[in-house]
PLY file of the C-alpha trace (Angstrom):
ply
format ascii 1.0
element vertex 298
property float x
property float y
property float z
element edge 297
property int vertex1
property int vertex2
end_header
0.00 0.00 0.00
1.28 3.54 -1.28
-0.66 6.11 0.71
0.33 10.35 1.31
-2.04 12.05 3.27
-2.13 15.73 3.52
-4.13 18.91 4.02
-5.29 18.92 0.65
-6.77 14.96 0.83
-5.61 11.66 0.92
-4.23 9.12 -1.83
-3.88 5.64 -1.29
-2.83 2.58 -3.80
-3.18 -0.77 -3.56
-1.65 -2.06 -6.69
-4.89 -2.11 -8.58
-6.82 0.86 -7.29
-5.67 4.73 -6.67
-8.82 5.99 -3.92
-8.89 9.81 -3.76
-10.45 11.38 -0.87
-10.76 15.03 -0.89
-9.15 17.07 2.64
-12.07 18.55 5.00
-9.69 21.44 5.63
-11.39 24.77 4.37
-8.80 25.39 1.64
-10.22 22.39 -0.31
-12.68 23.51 -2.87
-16.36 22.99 -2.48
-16.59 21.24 -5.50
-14.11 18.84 -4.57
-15.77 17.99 -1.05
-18.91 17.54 -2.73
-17.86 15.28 -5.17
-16.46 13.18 -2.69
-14.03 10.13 -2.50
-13.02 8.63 -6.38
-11.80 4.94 -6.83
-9.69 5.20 -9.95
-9.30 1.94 -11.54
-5.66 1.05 -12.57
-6.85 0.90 -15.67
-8.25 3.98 -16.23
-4.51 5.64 -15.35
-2.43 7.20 -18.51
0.22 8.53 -16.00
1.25 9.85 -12.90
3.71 13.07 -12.41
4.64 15.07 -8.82
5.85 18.28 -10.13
7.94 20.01 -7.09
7.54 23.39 -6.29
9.59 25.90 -3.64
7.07 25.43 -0.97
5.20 22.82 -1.97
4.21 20.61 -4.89
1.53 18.85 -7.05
0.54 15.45 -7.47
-1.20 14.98 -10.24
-3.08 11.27 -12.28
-3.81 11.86 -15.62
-6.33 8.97 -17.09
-6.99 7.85 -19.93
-8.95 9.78 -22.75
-12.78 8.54 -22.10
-12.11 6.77 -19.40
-14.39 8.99 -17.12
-17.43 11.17 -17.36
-16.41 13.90 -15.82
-13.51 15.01 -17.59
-16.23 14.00 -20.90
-18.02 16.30 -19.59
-15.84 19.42 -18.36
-13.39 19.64 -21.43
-10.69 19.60 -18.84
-11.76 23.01 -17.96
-12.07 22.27 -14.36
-10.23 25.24 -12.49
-6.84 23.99 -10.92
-7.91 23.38 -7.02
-11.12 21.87 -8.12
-9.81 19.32 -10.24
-9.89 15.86 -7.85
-6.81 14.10 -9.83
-4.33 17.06 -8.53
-3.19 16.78 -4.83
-0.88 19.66 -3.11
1.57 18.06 -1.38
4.08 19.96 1.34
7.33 20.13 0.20
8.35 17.98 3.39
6.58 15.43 1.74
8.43 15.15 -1.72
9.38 12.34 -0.78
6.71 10.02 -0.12
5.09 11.90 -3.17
7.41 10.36 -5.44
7.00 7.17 -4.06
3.43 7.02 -4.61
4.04 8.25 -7.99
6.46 5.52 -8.52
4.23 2.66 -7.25
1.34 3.69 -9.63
4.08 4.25 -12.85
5.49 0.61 -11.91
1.79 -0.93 -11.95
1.03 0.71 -15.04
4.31 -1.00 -16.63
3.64 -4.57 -15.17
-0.28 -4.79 -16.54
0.92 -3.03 -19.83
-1.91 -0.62 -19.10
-2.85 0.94 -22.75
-2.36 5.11 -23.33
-5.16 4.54 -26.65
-8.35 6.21 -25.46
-10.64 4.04 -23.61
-13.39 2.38 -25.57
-16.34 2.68 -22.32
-16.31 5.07 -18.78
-14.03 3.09 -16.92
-15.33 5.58 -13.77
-19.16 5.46 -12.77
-19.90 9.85 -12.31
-21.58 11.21 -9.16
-24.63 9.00 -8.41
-27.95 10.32 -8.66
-30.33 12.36 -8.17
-28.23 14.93 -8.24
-29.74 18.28 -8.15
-27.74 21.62 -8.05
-28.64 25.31 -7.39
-26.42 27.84 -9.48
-27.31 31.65 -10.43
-29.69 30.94 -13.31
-32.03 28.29 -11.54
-31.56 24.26 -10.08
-30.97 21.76 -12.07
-31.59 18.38 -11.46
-31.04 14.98 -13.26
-32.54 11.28 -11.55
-31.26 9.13 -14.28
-33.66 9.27 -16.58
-34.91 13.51 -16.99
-33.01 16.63 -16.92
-35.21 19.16 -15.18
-34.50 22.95 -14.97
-36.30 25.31 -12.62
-35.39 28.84 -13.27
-34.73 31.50 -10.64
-36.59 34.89 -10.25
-33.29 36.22 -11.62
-33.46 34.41 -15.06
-34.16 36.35 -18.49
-37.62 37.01 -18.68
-37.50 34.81 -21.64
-36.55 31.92 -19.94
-39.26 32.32 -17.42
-41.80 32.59 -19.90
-41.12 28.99 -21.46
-41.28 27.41 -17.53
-39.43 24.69 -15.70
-37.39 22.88 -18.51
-38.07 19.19 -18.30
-35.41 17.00 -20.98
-35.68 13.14 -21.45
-32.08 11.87 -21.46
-33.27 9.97 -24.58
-33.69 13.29 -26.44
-30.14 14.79 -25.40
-26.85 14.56 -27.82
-24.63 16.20 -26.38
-23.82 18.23 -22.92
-21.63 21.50 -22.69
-19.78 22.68 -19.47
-18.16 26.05 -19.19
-16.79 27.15 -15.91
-17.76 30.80 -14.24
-13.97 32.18 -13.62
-15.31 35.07 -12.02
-14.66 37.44 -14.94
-16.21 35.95 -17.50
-20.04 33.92 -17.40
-19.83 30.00 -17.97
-22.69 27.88 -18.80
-24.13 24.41 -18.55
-26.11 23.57 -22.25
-28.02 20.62 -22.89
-27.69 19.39 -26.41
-30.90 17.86 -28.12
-31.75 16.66 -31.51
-33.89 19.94 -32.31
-31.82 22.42 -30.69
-28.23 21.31 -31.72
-27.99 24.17 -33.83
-29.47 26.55 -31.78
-26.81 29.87 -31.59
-29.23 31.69 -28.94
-26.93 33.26 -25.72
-27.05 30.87 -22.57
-28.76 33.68 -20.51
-32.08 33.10 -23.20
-31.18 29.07 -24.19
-34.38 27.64 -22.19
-31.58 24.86 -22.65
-28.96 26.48 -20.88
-27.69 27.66 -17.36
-26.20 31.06 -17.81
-23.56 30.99 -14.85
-22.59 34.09 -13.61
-22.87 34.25 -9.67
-20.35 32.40 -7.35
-17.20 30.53 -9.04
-17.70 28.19 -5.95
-21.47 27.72 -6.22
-21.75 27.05 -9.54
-18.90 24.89 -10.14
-21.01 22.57 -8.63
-23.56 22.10 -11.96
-20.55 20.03 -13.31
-21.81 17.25 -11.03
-24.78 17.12 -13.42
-23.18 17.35 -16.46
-21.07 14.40 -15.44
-23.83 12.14 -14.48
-25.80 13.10 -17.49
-22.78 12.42 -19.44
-22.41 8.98 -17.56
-25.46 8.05 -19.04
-24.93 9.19 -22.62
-23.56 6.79 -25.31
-19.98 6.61 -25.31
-17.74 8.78 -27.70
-16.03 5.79 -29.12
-19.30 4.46 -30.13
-20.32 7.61 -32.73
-19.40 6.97 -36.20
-17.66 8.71 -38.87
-20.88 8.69 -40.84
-23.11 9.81 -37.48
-20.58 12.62 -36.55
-20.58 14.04 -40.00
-24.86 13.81 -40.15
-24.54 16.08 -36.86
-22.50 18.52 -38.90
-24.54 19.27 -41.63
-28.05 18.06 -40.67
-30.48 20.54 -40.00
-33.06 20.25 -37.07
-36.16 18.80 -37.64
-39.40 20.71 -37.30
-40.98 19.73 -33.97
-45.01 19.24 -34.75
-47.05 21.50 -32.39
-49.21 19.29 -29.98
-52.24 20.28 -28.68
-51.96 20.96 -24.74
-53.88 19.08 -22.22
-56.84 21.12 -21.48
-56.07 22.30 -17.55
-52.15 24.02 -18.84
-54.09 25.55 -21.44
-54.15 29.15 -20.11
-50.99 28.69 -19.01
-49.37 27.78 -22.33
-51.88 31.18 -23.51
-50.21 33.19 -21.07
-46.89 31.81 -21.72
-47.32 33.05 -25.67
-48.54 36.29 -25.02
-45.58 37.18 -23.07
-43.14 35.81 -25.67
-45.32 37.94 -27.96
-45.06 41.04 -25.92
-41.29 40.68 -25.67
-41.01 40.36 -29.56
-43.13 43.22 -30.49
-41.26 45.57 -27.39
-37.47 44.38 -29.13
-36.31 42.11 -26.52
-36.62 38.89 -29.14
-35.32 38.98 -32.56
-37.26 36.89 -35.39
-35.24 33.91 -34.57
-35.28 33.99 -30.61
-38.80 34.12 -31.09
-39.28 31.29 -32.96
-36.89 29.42 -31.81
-38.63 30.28 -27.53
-42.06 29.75 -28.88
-41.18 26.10 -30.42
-39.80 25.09 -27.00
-42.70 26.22 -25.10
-45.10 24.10 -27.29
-42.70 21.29 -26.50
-42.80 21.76 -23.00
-46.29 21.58 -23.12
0 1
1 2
2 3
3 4
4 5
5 6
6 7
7 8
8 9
9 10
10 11
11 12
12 13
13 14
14 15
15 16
16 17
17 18
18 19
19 20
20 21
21 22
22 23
23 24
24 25
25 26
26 27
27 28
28 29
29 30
30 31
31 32
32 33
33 34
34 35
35 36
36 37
37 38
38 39
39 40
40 41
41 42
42 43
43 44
44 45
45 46
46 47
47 48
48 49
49 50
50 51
51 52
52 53
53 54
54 55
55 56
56 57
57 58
58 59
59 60
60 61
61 62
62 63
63 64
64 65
65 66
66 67
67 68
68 69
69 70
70 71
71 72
72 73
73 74
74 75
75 76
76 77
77 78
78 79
79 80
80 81
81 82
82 83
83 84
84 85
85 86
86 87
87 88
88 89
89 90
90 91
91 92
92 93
93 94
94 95
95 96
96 97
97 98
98 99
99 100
100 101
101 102
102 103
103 104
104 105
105 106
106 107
107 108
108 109
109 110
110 111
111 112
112 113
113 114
114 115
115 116
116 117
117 118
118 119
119 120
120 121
121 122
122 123
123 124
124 125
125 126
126 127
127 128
128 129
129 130
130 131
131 132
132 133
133 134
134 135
135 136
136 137
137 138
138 139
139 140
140 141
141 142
142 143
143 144
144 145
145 146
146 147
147 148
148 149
149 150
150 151
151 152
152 153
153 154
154 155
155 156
156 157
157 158
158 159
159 160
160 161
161 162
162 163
163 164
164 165
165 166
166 167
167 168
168 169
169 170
170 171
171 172
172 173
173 174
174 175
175 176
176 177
177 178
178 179
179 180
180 181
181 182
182 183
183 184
184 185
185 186
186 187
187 188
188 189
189 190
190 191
191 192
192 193
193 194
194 195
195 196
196 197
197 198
198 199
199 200
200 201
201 202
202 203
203 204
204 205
205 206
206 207
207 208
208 209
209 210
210 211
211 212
212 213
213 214
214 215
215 216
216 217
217 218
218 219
219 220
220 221
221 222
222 223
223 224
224 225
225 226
226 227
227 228
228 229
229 230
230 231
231 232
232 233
233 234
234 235
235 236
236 237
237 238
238 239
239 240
240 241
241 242
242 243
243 244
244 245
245 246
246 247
247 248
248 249
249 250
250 251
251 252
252 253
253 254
254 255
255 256
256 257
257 258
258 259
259 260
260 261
261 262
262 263
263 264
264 265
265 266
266 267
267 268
268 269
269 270
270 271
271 272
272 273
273 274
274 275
275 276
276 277
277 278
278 279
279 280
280 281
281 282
282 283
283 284
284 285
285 286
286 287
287 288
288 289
289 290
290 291
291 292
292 293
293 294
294 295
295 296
296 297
């Protein structure tokens, strides 16, 4: 057993297994705490690197390309301290730092662990429900449906359409963008009719615009990676399937009646998006492209 604990968390190896348990101490990112202890599968491992520092340095696993949602998911674009395969270690402890690193590099040459990207999520993403509260609204995902409820801070626009409620059947693809706290991130949710959409995340009834706290809304990543869990894998898309998503177009969704009882609430929902067009806050295309969702939502 290879094992360094420090302020920062713990990692211990067992020859097959790297388990990552974030630190309590309040230096260690929400995000981190609330994602909570990862068993990395040997298999799942590209590499391992401690990268020394003056005062302290880094210990950092780098896995395998598709081996786990959440990096799917993020783009890598996980902010430094909240990224749970990086440990700061005390320069005291360079030492057993390398060690550790040197156990997991020696495992990785005695199975003849592959670099190639992996072919299926080797990790399993948080568990759900998960359900999230970030600037723009919650979102929450129980396996099966994506639900958004927006705040009374939202674009008007977004309130008009309602709580967003997507069938994990009907989404493609999911987009994560961090809030640095200078510029806005956003959490998208890819479907087959809105693929193409260009509208802003702040009016994408398919989008979290993220612009409060870094800390806070670092957190919606958690959903993104268990929606991503639960997505086909990227090895599995075709050459033929990736270039249909490049040049298709989206398909027309057919307005359905509403049940009777939401139907002045769909009426009232359209006369708003109306007013907003005629006063300039909706272009043509916003519009359209708002109204069509709110006849799917209902």
């Amino acid at each position: 057993m290879a094992e360094i604990i420090q302020r920062d968390g713990t990692w211990a190896f067992d020859g097959s297994t790297i388990r990552i348990t974030p630190g309590l101490h309040r230096s260690v990112p929400l995000f981190r705490q609330t994602y909570g202890e990862i068993a990395v599968p040997l298999e799942a491992v590209s590499g391992v690197v401690f990268e020394p520092e003056r005062k302290r340095g880094r210990l950092r696993v780098r896995l395998r390309e598709g081996a786990d949602p959440l990096l799917q998911a993020t783009g890598g674009r996980l902010p430094d301290p909240a990224d749970p395969y990086r440990l700061v270690v005390d320069i005291d402890r360079a030492g057993v730092a390398e060690y550790v690193a040197e156990e997991i590099r020696h495992a990785l040459l005695l199975d003849q662990i592959p670099e190639e990207p992996a072919k299926a999520y080797l990790l399993p993403g948080p568990p759900v429900p998960v359900s999230v509260r970030s600037s723009d609204g919650t979102v929450s995902f129980d396996g099966t449906q994506v639900r958004i409820d927006w705040s009374d801070t939202s674009d008007r626009v977004k309130r008009a359409t309602g709580p967003r409620i997507i069938d994990i059947g009907d989404v493609v693809q999911v987009e994560w963008l961090p809030n640095s706290g200078y510029e806005d991130g956003f959490l998208r949710f890819a479907t087959r009719e809105t693929v193409f959409s260009k509208l802003p995340p702040e009016k994408d009834p398919y989008a979290l615009d993220l612009w409060g706290s870094p800390r806070r809304d670092q957190l919606t990543a958690l959903v993104a990676a268990a929606v991503t869990a639960r997505l086909p894998h990227p090895s599995t898309r075709t050459g033929a399937e990736d270039d249909e998503r490049r040049t298709a177009r989206p398909r027309l969704a057919a307005a359905v009646g509403p049940p009777a009882d939401h139907h002045d609430v769909l009426l009232r929902r359209l006369r708003e998006l109306g007013e907003l067009h005629r006063d300039g806050v909706l272009t043509d295309e916003e519009f359209a492209m708002t109204k069509a969702a709110v006849l799917r939502g209902f």
